[in-house]
N, CA, C and O atoms as a MOPAC input file, in Angstrom:
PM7 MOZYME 1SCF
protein

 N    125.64000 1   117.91600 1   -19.43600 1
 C    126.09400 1   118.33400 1   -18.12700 1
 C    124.97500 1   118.08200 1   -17.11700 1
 O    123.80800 1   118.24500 1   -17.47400 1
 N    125.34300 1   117.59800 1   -15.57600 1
 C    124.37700 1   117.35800 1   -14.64300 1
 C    123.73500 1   118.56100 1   -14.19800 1
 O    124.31600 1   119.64400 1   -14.25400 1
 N    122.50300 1   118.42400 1   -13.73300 1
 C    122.15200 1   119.85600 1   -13.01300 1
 C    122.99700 1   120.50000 1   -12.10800 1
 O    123.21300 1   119.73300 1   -11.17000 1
 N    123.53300 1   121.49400 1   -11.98000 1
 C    124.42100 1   121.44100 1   -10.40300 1
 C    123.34700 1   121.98300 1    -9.04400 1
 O    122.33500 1   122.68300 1    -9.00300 1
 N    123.83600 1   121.54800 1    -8.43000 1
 C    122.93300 1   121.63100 1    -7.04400 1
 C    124.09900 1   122.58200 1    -6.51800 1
 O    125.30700 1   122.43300 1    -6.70000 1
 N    123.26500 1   123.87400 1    -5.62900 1
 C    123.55300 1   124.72700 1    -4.98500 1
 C    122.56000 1   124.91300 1    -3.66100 1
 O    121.35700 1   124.72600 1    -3.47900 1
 N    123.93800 1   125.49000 1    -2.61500 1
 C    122.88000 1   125.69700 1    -1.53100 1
 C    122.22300 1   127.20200 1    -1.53600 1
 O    122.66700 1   128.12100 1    -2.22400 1
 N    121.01700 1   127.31100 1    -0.60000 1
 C    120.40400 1   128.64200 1    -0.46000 1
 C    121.14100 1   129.70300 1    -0.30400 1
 O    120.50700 1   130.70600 1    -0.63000 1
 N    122.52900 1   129.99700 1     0.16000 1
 C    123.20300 1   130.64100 1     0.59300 1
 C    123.73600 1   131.62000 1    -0.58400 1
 O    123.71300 1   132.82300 1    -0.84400 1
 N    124.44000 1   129.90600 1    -1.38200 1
 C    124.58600 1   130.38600 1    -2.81100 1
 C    124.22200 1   130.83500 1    -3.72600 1
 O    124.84400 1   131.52000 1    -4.53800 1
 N    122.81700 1   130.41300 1    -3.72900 1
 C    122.21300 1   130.62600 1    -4.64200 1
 C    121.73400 1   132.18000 1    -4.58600 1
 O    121.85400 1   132.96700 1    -5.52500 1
 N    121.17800 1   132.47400 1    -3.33600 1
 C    121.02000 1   133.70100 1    -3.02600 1
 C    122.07800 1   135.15000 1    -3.18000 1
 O    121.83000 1   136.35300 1    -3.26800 1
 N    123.32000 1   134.36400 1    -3.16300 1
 C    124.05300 1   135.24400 1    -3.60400 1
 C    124.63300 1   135.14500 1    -4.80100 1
 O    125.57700 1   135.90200 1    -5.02500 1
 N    124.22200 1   134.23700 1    -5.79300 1
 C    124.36600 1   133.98500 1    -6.86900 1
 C    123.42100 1   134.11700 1    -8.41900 1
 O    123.71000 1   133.96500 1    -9.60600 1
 N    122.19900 1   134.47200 1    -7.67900 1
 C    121.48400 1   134.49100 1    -8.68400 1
 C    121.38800 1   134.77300 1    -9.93200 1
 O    120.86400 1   134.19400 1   -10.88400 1
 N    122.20200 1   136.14600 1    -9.76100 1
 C    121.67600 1   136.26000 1   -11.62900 1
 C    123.06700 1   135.38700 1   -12.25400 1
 O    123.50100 1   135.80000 1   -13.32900 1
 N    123.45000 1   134.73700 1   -11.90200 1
 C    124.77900 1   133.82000 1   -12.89900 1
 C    123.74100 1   132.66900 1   -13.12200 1
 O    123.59200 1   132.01400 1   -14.15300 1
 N    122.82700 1   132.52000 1   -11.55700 1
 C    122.02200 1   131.09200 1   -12.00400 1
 C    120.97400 1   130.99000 1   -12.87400 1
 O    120.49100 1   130.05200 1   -13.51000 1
 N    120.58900 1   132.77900 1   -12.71100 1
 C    119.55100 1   132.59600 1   -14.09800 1
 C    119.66100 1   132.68600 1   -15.43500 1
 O    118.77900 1   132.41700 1   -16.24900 1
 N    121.21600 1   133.22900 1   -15.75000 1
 C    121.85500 1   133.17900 1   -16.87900 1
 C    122.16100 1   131.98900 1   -17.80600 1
 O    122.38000 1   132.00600 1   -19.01700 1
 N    122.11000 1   130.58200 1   -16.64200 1
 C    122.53100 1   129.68600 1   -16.92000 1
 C    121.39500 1   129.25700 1   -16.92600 1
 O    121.46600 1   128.05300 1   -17.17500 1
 N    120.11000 1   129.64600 1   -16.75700 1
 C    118.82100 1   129.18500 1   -16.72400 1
 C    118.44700 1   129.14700 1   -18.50900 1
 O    118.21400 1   128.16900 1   -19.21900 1
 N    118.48800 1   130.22200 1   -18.76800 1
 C    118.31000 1   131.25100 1   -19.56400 1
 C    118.95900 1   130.41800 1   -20.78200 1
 O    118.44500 1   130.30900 1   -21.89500 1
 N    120.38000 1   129.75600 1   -20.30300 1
 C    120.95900 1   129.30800 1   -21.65000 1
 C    120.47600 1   127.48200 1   -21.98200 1
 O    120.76300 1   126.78100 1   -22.95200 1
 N    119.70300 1   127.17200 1   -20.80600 1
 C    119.08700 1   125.79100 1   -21.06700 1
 C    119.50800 1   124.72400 1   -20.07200 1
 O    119.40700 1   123.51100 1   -20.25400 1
 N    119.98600 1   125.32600 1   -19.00700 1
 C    120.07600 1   124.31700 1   -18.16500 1
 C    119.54400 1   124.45200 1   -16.86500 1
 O    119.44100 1   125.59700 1   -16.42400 1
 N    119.19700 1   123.52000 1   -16.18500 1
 C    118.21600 1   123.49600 1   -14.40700 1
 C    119.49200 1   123.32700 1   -13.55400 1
 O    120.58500 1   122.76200 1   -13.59500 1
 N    118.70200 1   124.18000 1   -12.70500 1
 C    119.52600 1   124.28700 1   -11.37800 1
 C    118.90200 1   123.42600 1    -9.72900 1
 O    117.76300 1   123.79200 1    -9.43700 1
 N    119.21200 1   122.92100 1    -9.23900 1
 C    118.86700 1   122.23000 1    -8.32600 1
 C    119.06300 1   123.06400 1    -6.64400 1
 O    120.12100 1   122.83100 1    -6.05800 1
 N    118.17200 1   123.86500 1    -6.05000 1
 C    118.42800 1   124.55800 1    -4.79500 1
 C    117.97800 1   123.70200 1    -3.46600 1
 O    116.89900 1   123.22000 1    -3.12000 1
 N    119.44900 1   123.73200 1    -2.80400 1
 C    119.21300 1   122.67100 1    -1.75500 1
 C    119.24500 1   123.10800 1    -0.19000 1
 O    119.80700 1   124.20000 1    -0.10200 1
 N    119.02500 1   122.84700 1     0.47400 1
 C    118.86600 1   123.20900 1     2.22800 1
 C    119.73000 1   121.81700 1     2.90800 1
 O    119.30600 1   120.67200 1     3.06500 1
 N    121.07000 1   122.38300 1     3.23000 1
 C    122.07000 1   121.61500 1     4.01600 1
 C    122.09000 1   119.97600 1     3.76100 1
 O    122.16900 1   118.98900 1     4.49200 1
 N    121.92100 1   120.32300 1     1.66200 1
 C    122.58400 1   119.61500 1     1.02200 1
 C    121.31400 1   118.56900 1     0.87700 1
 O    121.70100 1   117.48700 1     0.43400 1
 N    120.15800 1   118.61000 1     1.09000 1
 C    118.86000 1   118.31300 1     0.70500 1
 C    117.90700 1   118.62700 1    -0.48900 1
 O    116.93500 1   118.96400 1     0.18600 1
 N    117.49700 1   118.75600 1    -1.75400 1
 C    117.15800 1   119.39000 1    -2.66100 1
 C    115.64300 1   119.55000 1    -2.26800 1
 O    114.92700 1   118.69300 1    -1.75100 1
 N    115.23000 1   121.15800 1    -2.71600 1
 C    113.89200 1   121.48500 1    -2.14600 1
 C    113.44000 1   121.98200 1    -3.30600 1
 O    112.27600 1   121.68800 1    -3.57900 1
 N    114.01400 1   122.63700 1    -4.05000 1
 C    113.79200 1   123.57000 1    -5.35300 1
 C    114.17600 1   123.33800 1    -6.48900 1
 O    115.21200 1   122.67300 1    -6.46900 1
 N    113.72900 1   123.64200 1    -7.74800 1
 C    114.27500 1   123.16800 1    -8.96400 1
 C    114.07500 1   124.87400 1    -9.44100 1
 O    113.08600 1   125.45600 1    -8.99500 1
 N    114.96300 1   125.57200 1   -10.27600 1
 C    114.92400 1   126.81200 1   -10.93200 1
 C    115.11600 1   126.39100 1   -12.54900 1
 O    116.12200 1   125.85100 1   -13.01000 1
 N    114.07500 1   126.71400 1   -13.19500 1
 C    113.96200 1   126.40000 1   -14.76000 1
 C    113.37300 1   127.45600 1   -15.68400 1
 O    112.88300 1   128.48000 1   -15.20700 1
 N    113.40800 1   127.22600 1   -17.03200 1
 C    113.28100 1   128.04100 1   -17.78700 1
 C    111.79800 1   129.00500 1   -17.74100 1
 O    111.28400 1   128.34900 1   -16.83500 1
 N    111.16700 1   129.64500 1   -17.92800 1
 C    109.90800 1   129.81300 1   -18.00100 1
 C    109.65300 1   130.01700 1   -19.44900 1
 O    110.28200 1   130.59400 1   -20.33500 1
 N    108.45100 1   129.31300 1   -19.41000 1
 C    107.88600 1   129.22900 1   -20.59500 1
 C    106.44900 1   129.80200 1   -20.67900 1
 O    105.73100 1   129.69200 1   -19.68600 1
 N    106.03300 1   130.33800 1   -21.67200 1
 C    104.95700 1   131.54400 1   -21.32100 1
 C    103.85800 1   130.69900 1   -22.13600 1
 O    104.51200 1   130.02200 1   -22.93000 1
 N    102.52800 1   130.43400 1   -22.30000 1
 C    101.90100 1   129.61800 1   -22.93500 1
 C    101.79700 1   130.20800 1   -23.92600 1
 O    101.81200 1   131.43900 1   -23.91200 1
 N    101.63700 1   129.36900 1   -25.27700 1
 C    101.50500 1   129.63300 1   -26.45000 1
 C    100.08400 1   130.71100 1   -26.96000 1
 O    100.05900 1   131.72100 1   -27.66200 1
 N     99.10200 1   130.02600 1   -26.31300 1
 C     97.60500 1   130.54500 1   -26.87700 1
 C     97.29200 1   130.31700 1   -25.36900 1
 O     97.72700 1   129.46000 1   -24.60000 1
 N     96.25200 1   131.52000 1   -25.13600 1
 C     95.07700 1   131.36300 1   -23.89400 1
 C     94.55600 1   130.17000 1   -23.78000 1
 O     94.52800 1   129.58400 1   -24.86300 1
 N     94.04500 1   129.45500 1   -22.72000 1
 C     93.56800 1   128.65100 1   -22.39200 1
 C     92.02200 1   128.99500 1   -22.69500 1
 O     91.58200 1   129.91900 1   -22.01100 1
 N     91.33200 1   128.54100 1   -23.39600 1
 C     89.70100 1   128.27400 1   -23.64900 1
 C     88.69500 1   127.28500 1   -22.84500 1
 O     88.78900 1   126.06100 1   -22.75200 1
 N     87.41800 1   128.38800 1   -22.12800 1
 C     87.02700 1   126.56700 1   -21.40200 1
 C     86.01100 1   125.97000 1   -22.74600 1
 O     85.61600 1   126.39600 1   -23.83100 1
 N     85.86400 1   124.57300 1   -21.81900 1
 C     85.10000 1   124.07400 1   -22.29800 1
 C     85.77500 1   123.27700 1   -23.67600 1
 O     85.09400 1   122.81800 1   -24.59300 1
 N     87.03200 1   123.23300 1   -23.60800 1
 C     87.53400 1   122.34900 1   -24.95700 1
 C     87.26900 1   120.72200 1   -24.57900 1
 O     87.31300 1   119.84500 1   -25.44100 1
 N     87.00200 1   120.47200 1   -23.22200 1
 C     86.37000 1   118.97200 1   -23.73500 1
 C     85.04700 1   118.54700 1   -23.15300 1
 O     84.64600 1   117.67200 1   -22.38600 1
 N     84.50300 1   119.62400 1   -23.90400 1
 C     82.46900 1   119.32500 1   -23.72000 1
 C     82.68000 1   118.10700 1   -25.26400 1
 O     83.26700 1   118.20800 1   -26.34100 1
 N     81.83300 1   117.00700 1   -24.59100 1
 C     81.45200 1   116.34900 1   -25.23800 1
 C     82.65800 1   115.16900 1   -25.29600 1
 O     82.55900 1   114.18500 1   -26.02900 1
 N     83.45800 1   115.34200 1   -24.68200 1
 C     84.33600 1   114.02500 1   -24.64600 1
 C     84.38300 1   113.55200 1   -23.35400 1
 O     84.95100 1   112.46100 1   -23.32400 1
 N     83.99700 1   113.95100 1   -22.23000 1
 C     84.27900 1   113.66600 1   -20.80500 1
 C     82.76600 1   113.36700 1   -20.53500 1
 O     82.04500 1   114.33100 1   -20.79000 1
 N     82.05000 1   112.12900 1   -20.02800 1
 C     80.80400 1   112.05500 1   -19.37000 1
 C     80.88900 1   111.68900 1   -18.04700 1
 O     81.65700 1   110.81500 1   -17.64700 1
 N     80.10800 1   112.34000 1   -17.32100 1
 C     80.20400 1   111.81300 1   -15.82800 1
 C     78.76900 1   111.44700 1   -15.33100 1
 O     77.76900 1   112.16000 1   -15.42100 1
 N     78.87300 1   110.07900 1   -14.74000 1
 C     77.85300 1   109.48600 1   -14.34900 1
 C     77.19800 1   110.14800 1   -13.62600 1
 O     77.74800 1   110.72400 1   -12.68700 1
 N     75.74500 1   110.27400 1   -13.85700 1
 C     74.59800 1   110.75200 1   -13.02400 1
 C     75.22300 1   110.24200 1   -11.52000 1
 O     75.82500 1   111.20700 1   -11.04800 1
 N     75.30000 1   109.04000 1   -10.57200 1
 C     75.49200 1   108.95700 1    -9.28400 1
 C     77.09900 1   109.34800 1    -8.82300 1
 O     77.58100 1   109.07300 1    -7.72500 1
 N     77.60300 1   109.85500 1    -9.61800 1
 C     79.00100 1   110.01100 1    -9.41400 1
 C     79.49800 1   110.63200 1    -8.12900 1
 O     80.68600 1   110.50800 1    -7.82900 1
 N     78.78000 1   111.19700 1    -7.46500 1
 C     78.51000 1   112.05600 1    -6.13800 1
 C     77.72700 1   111.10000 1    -4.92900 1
 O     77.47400 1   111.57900 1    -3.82300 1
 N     77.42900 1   109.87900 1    -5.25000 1
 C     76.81700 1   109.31600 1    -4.39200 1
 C     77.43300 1   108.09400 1    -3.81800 1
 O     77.31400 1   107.05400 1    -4.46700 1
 N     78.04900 1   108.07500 1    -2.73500 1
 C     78.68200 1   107.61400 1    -1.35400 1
 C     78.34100 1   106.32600 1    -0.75900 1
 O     77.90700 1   106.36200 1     0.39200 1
 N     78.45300 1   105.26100 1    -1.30100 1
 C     77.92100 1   104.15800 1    -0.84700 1
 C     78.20100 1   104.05000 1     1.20200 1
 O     79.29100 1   104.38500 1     1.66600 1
 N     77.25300 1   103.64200 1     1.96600 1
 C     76.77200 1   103.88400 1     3.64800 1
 C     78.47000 1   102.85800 1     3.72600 1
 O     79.51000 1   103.44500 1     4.02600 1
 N     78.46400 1   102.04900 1     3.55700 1
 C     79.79000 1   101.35600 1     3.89400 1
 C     81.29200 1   101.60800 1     3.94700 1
 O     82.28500 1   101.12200 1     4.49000 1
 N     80.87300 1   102.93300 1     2.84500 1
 C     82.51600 1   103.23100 1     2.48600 1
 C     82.68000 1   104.17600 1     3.52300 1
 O     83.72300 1   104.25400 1     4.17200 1
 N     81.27100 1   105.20800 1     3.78500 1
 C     81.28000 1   106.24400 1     4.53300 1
 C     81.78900 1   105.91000 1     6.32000 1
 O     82.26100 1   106.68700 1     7.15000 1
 N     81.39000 1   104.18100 1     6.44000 1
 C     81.25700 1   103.81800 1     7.90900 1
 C     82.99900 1   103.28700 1     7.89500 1
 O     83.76200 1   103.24400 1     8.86100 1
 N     83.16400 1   103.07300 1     7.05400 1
 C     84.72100 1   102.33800 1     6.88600 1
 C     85.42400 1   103.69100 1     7.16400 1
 O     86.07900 1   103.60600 1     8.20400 1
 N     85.50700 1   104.91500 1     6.57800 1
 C     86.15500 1   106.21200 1     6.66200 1
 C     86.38900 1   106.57600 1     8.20700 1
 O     87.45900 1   106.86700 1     8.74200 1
 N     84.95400 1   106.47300 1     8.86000 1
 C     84.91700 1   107.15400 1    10.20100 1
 C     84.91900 1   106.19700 1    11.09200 1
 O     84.06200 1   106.45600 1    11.93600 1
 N     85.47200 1   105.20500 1    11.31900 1
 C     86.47400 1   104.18700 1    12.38600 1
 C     87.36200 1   104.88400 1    13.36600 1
 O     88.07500 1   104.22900 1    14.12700 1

């Protein structure tokens, strides 16, 4: 089945049918005078906490990586 697209109006007065239908696996499309602005979808809660630092040692960043060559800077401010 396609997403169905609803307007704000509807939707607002429709909600909990739209989250029911959220709920059972399908997206809803919320639109402004038939324009789509919003997507309403399932939520999904993350599995495990996020940890930092899971990619020390795979990502290197160049020592000048911060440094601005005069040309690019003069090209910017034209």
């Amino acid at each position: 089945m396609a997403d169905p697209i609803v307007n704000i109006r509807v939707a607002k007065t429709h909600l909990s049918r739209l989250i029911e239908r959220v709920e059972r696996g399908d997206e809803v499309v919320i639109a402004r005078a038939g324009r789509p602005v919003a997507r309403l979808v399932s939520y999904h809660s993350r599995t495990a906490p996020r940890a930092p630092g899971l990619w020390r040692g795979r990502v290197a960043v160049a020592a000048d990586f911060d440094i601005t060559p005069d040309g690019m800077i003069a090209d910017f401010e034209r």
